[in-house]
C-alpha positions as CSV (number, residue, x, y, z in Angstrom):
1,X,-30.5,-58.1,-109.6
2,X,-30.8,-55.2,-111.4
3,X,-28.9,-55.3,-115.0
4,X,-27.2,-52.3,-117.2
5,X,-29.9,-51.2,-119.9
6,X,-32.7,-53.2,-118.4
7,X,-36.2,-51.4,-119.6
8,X,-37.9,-52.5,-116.7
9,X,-36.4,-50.1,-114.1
10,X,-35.6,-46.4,-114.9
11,X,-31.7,-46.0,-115.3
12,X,-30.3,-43.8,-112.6
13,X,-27.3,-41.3,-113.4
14,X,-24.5,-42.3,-110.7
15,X,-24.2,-38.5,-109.9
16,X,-27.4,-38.1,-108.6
17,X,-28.4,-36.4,-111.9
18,X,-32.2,-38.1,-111.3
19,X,-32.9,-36.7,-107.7
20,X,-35.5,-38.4,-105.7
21,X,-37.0,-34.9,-105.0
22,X,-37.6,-34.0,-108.8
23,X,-39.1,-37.4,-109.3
24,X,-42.7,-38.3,-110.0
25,X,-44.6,-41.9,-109.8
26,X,-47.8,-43.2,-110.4
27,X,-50.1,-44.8,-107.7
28,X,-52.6,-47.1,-108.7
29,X,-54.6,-48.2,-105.1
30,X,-57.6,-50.3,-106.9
31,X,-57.7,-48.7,-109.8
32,X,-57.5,-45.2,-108.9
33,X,-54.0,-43.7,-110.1
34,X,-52.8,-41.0,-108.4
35,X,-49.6,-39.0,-109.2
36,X,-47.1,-38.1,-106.4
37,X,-43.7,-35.8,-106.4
38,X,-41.0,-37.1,-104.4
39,X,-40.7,-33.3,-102.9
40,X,-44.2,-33.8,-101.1
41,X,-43.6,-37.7,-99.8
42,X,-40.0,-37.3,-98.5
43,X,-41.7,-34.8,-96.0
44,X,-42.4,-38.0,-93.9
45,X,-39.6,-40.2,-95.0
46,X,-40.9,-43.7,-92.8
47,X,-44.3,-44.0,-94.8
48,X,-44.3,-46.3,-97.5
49,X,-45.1,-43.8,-100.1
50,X,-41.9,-41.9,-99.4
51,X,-39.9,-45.4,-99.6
52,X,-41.3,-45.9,-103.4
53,X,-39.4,-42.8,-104.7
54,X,-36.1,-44.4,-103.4
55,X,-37.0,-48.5,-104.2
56,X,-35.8,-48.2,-107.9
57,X,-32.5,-48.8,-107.7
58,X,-32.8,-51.5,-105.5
59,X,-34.2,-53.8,-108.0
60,X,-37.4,-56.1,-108.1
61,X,-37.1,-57.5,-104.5
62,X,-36.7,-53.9,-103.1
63,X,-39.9,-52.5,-105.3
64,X,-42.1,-55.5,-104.4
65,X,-41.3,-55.5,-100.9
66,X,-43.7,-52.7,-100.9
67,X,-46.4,-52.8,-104.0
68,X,-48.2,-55.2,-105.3
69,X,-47.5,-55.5,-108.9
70,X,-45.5,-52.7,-110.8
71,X,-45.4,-51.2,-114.6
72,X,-41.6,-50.1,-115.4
73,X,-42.8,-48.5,-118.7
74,X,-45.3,-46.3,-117.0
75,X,-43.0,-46.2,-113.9
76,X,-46.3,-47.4,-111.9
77,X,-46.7,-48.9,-108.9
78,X,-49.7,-51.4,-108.1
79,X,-51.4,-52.1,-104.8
80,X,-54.7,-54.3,-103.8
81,X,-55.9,-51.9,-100.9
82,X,-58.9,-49.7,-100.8
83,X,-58.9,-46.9,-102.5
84,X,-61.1,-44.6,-100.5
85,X,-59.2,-44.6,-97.2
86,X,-55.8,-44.4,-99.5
87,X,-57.7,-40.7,-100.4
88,X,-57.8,-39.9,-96.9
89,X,-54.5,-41.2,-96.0
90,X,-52.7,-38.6,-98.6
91,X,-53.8,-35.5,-97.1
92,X,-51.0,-36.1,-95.1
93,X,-48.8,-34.6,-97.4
94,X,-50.7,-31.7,-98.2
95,X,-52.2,-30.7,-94.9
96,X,-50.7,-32.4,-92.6
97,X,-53.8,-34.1,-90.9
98,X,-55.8,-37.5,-92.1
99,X,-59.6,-36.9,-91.4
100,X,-61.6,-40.0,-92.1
101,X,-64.4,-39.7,-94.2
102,X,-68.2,-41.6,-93.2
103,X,-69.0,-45.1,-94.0
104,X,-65.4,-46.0,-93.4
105,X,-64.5,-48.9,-90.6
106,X,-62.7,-46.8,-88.3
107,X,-60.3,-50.5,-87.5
108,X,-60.0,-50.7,-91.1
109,X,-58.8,-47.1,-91.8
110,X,-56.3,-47.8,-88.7
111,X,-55.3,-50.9,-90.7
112,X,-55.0,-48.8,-93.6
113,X,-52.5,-46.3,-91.7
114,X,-50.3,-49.2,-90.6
115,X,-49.9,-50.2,-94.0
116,X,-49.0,-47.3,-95.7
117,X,-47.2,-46.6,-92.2
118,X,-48.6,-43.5,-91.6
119,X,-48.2,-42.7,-87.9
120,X,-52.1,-42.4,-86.0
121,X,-51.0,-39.2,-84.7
122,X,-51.5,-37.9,-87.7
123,X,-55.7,-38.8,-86.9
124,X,-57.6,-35.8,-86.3
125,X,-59.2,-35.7,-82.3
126,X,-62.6,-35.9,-83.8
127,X,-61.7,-39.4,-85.8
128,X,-59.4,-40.8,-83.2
129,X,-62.6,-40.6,-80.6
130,X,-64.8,-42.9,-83.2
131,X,-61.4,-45.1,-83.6
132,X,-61.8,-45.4,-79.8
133,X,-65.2,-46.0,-79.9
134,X,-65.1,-48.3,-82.5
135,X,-62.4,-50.2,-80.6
136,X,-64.3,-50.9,-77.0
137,X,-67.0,-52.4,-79.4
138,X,-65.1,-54.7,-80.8
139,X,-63.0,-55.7,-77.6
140,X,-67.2,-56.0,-76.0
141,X,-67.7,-57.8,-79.0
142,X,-64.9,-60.2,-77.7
143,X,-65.5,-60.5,-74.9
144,X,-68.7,-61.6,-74.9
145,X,-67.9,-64.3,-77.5
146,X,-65.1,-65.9,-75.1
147,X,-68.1,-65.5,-72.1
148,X,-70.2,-67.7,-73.9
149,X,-67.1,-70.0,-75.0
150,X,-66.3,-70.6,-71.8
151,X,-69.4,-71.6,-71.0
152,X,-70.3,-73.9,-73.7
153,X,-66.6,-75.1,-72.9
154,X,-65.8,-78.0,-70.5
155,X,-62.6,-78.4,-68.8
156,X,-61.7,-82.0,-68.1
157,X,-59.0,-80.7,-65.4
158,X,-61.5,-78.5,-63.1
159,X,-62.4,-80.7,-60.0
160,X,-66.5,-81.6,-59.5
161,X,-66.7,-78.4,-57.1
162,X,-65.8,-76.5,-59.8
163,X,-67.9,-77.1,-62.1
164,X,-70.6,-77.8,-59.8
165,X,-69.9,-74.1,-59.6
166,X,-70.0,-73.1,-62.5
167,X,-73.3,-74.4,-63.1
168,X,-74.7,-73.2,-60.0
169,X,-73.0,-69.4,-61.6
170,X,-75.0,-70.4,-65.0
171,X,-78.4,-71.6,-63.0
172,X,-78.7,-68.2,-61.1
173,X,-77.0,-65.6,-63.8
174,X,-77.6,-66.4,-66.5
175,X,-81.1,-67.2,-67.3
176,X,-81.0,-67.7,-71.8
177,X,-78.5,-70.5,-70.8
178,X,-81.6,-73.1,-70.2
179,X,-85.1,-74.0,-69.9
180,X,-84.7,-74.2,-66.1
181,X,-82.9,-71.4,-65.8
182,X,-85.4,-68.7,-66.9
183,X,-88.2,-70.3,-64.9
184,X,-86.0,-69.3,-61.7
185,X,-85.0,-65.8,-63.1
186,X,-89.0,-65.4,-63.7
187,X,-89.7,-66.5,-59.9
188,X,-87.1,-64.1,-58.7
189,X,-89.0,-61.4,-60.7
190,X,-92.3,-62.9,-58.7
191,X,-90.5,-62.8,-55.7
192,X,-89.7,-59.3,-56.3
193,X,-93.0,-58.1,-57.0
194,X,-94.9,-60.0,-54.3
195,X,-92.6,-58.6,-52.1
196,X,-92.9,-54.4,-52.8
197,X,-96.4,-55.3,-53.2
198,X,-96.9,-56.9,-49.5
199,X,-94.7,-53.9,-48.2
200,X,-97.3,-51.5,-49.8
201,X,-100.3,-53.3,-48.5
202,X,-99.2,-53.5,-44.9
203,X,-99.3,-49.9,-44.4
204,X,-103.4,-49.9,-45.4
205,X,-105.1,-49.4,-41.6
206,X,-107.8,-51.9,-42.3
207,X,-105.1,-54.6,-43.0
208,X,-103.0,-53.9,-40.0
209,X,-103.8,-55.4,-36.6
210,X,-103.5,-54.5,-33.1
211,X,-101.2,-55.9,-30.3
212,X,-101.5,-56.1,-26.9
213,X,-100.1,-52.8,-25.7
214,X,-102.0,-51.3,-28.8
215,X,-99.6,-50.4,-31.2
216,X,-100.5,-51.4,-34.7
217,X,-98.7,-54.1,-36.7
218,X,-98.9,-55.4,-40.2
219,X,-100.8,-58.9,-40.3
220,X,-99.6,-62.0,-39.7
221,X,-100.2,-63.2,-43.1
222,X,-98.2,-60.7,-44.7
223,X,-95.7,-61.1,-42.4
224,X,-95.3,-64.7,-43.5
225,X,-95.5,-63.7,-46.8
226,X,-92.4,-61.0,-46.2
227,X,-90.3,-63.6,-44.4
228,X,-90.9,-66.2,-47.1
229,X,-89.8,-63.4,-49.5
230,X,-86.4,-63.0,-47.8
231,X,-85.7,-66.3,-47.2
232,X,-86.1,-66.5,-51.2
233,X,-83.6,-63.3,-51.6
234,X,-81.0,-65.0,-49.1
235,X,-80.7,-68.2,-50.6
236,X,-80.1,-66.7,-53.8
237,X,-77.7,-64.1,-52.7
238,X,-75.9,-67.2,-50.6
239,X,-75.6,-69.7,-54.2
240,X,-74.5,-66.7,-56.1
241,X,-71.9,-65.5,-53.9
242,X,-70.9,-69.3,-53.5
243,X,-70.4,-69.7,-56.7
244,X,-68.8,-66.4,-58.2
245,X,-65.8,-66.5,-59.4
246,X,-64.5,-63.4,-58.1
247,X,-65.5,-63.0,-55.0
248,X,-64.7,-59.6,-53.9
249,X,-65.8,-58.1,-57.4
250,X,-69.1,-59.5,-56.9
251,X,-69.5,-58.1,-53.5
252,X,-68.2,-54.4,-54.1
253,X,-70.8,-55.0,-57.6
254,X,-73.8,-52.0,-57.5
255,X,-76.5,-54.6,-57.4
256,X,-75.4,-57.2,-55.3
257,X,-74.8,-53.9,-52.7
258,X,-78.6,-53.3,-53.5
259,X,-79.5,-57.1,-52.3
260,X,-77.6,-56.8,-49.1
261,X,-79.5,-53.8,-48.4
262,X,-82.8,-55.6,-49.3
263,X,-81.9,-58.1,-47.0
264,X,-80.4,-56.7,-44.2
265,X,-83.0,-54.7,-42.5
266,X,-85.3,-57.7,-41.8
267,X,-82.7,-59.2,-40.4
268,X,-81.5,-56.5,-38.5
269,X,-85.0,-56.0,-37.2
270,X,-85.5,-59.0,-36.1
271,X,-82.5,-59.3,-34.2
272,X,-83.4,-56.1,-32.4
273,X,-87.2,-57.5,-31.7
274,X,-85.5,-60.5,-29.9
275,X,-82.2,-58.9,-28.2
276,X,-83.2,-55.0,-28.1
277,X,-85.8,-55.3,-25.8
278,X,-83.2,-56.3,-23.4
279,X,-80.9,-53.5,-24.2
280,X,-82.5,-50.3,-24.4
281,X,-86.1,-49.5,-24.0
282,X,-89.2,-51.2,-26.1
283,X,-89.6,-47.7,-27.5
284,X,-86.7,-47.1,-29.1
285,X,-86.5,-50.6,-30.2
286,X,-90.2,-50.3,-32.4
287,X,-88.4,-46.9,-33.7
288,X,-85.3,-48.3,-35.1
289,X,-87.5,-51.4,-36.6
290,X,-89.4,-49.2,-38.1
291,X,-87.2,-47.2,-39.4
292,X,-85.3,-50.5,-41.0
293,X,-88.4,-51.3,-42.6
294,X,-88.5,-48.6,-44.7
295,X,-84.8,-49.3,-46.4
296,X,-87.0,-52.7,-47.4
297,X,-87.8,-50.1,-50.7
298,X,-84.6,-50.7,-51.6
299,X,-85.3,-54.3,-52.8
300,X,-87.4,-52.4,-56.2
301,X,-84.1,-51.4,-57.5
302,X,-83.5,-55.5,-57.5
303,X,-86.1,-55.3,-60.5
304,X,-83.1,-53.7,-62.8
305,X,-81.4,-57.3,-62.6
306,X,-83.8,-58.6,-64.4
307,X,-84.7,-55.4,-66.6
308,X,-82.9,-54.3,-69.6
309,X,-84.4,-51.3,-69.8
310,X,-83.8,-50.2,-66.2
311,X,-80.0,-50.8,-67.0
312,X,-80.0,-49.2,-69.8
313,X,-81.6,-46.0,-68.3
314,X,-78.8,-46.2,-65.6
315,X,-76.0,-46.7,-67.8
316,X,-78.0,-43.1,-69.7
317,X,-78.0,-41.3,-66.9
318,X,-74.3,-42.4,-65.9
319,X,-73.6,-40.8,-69.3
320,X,-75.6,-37.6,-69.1
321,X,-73.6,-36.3,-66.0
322,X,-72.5,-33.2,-67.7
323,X,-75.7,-32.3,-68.8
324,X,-77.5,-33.3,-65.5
325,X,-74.8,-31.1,-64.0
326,X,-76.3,-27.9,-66.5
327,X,-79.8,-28.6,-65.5
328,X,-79.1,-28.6,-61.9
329,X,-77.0,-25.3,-62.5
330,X,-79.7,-23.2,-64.1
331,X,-81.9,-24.2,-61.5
332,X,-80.1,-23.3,-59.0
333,X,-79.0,-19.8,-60.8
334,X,-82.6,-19.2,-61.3
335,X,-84.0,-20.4,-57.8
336,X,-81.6,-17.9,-56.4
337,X,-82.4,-15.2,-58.5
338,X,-86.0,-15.3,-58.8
339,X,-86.5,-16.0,-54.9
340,X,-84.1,-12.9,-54.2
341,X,-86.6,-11.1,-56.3
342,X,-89.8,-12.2,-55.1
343,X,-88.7,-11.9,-51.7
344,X,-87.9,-8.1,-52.2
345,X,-90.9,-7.5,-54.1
346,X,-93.2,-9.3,-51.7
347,X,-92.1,-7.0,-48.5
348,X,-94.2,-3.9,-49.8
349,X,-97.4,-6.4,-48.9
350,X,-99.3,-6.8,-45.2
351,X,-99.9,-10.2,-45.1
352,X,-96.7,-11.8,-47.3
353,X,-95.9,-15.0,-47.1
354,X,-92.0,-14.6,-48.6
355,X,-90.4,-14.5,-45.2
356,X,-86.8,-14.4,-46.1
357,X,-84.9,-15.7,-48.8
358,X,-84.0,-18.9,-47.9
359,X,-87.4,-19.8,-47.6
360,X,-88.2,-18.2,-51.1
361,X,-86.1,-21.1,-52.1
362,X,-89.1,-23.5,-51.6
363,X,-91.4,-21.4,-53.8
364,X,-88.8,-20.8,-56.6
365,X,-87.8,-24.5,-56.6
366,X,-91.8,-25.3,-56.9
367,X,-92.6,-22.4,-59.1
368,X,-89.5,-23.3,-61.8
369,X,-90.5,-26.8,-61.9
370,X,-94.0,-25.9,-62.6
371,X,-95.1,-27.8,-59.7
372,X,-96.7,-25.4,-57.9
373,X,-98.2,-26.0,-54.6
374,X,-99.6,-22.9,-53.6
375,X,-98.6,-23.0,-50.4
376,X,-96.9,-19.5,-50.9
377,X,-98.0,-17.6,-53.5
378,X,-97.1,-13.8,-54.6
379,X,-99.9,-10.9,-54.3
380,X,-98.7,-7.8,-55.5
381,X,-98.4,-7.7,-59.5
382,X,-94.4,-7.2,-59.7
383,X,-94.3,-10.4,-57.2
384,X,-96.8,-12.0,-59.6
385,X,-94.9,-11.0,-63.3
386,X,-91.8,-12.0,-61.5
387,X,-93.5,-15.9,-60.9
388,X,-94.7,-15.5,-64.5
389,X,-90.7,-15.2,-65.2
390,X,-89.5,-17.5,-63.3
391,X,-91.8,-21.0,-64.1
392,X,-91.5,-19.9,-68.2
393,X,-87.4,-19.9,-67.6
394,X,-87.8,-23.1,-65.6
395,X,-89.6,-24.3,-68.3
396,X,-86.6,-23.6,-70.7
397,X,-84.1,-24.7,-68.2
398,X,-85.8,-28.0,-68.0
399,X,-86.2,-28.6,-71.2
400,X,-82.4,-27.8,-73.1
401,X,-80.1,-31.3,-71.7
402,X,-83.7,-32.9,-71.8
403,X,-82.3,-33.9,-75.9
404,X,-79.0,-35.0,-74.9
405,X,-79.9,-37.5,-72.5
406,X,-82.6,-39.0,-75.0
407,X,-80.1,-39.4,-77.5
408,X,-77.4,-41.0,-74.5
409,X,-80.8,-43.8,-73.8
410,X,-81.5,-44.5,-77.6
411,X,-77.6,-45.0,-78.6
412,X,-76.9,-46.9,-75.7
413,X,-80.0,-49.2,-76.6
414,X,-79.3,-49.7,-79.9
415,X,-75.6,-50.0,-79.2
416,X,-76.7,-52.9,-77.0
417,X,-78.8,-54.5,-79.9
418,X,-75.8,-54.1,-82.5
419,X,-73.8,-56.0,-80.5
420,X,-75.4,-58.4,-79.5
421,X,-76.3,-59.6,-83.1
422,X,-72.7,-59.2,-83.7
423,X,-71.7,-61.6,-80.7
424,X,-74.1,-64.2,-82.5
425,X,-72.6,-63.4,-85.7
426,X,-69.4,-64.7,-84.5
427,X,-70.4,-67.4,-82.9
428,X,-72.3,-68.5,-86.4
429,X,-68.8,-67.6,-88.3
430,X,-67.0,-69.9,-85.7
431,X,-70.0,-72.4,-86.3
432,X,-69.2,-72.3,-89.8
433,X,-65.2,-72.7,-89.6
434,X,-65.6,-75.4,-87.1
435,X,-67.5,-77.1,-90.0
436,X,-64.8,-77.0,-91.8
437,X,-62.2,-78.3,-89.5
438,X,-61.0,-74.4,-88.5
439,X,-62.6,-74.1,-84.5
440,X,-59.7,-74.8,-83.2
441,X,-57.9,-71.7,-84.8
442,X,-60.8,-69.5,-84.1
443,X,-61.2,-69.7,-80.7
444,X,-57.4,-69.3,-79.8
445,X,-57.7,-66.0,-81.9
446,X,-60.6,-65.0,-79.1
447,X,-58.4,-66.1,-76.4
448,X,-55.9,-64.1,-77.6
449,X,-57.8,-60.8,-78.2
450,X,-59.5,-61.6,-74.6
451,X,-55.8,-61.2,-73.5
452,X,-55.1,-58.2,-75.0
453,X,-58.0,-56.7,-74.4
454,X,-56.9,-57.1,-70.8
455,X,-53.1,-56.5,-71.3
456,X,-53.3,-53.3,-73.0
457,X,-55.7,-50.6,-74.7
458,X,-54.4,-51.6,-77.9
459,X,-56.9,-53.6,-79.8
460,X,-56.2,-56.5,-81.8
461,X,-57.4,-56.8,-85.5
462,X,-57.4,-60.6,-86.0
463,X,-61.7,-60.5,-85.0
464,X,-63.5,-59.2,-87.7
465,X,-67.1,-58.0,-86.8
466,X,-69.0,-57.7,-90.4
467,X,-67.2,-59.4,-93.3
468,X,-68.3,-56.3,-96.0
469,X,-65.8,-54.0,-94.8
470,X,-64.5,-52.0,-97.1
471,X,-60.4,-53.4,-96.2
472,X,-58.9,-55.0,-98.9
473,X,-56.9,-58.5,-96.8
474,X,-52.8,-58.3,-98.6
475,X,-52.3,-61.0,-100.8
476,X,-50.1,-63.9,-98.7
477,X,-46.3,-64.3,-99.4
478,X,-46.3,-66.8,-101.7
479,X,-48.8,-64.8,-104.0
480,X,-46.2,-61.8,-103.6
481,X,-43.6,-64.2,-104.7
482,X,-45.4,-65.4,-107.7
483,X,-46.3,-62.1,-108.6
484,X,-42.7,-61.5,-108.8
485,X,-41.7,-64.4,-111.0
486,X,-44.4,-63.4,-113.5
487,X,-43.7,-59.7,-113.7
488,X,-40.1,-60.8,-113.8
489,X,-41.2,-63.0,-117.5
């Protein structure tokens, strides 16, 4: 393709005379030019920089299988990418290491690597952990859009079992999927409620009642009340576990765990109240009921079901192990110390009530967490500056991974908010395409990243979450090819 004496292209001695190393070229990456040295981009031959210093002697297909557009006269090659990543990418050749800057999409700046073909192990730690982050959002993002497609979706081929199921699954889990749906999610709250509250009322004396062998019992009426309540909680559990579809996920789940154990012990109790008696004696019997009634505080936890902000506080905590871990360590550093301390100063006194050291532990632990009971207290003035020490430290202790795990809540929360607006987002973008005869093509793209997101860690870049990213899209083949006709005229 290439002739003798063409002006386009740079002639080239056949000896080598013109040596790629010695050679300089002109990158224009949306109208910033940059100059490059063939020395500094054959350090990492495979990128695509380093295969423009050795592209002119192949002629026009070779040089625009990798630019845009190019400029023989100035020996410059055009491309249609973004220009602030592209400044980032090319401190690979003088340092060795890409660090992204802020404001940048981190799946856009990996995009941007994989076209210059820059390999991501080039990514500094710090920016490969937001590329990380950046990914399980958009794989969330995902998969809550193909939740909701499936869904909305309706399979001719499932039998009428299975999608009796599947509504029964929608009815009881999901309660923005109907009208009906939320008033049942609102009575399972009630339920809820009602429920803790008769527990808490039937310990009051003036509410309980006598029987005959003049033990007291909770009253009838709130009995009634309690057994109505579980009956509620066992019907549910029964349709939900009916109708999962994964069975054994849904029982080894952390909440439905916390429903059996709201259930259970009435059960359990009752079975004793009718059987025991005939197994052991009455007395041990009343004990173990009453000892099962008191897991019955388990069911409060059922209140983070229906609670966003009780999940997100859990999924905080979950977070902040590390520095729950430090709090619990200082505390434990300092309850030691300053209970070894008070204990020795304490023993010069007549009537001290620091005993030994481990139970110096209970006043330390009290004292450091400015509780303070007074239960044991020091009396000689060393005993009393060392106190003094101790609850001001506590004070400090406490306070230090307080900040963290504020900051773990509040990013969570608003992580939770971001993307949910960007799961309607795409669902409106789908809206849109399906408008224009494009649905079809949209949701086997989500099908396809659900996959993925499930076949490997590697995320797919066909979903876009916000359309004003700064990524450039290539221009398609046949716009190449007619870029290459024209620059050809």
């Amino acid at each position: 393709y290439k002739m003798a004496g063409d002006p386009r292209f740079p002639d080239v001695d056949t000896d080598g005379s013109e040596k790629s190393e010695e050679m300089e070229i002109v990158v224009n990456v949306g109208g910033v030019r940059q100059v490059f040295y063939g020395d500094n981009l054959n350090q990492y031959p495979e990128t695509r920089l380093a295969e423009l210093v050795n592209c002119l002697s192949g002629g026009y297909d070779s040089i625009f299988s990798l630019c845009d557009d190019y400029d023989p006269g100035k020996r410059e090659f055009y491309f249609d990418r973004d220009p602030d990543a592209f400044k980032c990418i090319i401190d690979v050749y003088y340092f060795g290491e890409i660090h992204m800057k802020k404001g940048i999409c981190p799946i856009c700046f990996k995009n941007e690597m994989e076209f210059w073909k820059v390999d991501l192990q080039f990514l500094d730690d710090c920016c490969k952990a937001h590329l990380s982050e950046k990914r399980e959002e958009l794989e969330e993002i995902a998969r809550r859009v193909q939740l909701i497609l499936d869904d909305l979706g309706v399979d001719a081929s499932e039998s009428r079992w299975k999608k009796c199921q599947k509504c029964i699954w929608k009815f009881l889990e999901k309660p923005e999927s109907s009208y009906p749906a939320r008033v049942i999610a609102v009575l399972s709250f009630l339920f809820i409620l009602i429920s803790s509250v008769v527990m808490c009322v039937g310990t009051i004396p003036d509410l309980q009642v006598v029987d005959a062998e003049g033990n007291r019992m909770e009253h009838p009426t709130l009995d009634s009340i309690e057994t109505a309540c579980i009956g509620w909680f066992t019907m549910e559990y029964v349709l939900r576990l009916i109708s999962s579809p994964n069975k054994l996920h849904f029982a080894l789940s952390f909440m439905n765990i916390v429903d059996v154990l709201a259930i259970l012990p009435f059960y359990v109790s009752l079975t004793l109240t009718h059987l025991g008696a005939k197994l052991m004696e009455l007395s041990n019997v009343q004990q173990a009921v009453q000892a099962l009634r008191i897991m019955r505080i388990a069911r409060i936890f059922k209140l983070a079901r229906h609670s966003s902000g009780l999940q997100t506080l859990t999924y905080a905590l979950k977070r902040s192990f590390k520095e729950l871990g430090l709090l619990l360590m200082y505390l434990a550093v300092g309850i030691f110390v300053f209970s070894a301390l008070g204990y020795t100063m304490e023993q010069s006194h007549p009537e001290t009530l620091f005993k030994s050291i481990p139970q110096s532990f209970w006043w330390a632990i009290i004292t450091m967490t400015t509780v303070g009971y007074g239960d044991i207290y020091p009396k000689t003035t060393l005993g009393k500056l060392n106190a003094a020490i101790s609850f001001l430290c506590g004070v400090i202790a406490i306070a230090l991974p307080i900040h963290p795990i504020i900051n773990n809540f509040v990013r969570y929360y608003n992580k939770q908010r971001v993307l949910e607006t960007a799961a309607k987002h795409e669902l409106e973008l789908m809206e849109l395409n399906s408008a224009e005869g494009k649905a079809a093509g949209s949701r086997s793209e989500l099908e396809d990243l659900s996959r993925e997101s499930k076949e490997g860690p590697f995320y797919s870049s066909r979903i876009k979450v916000s359309h004003s990213d700064t990524f450039i899209h290539l221009l398609s083949e046949e716009k190449h090819h007619r870029t290459r006709l024209q620059s050809c005229k």
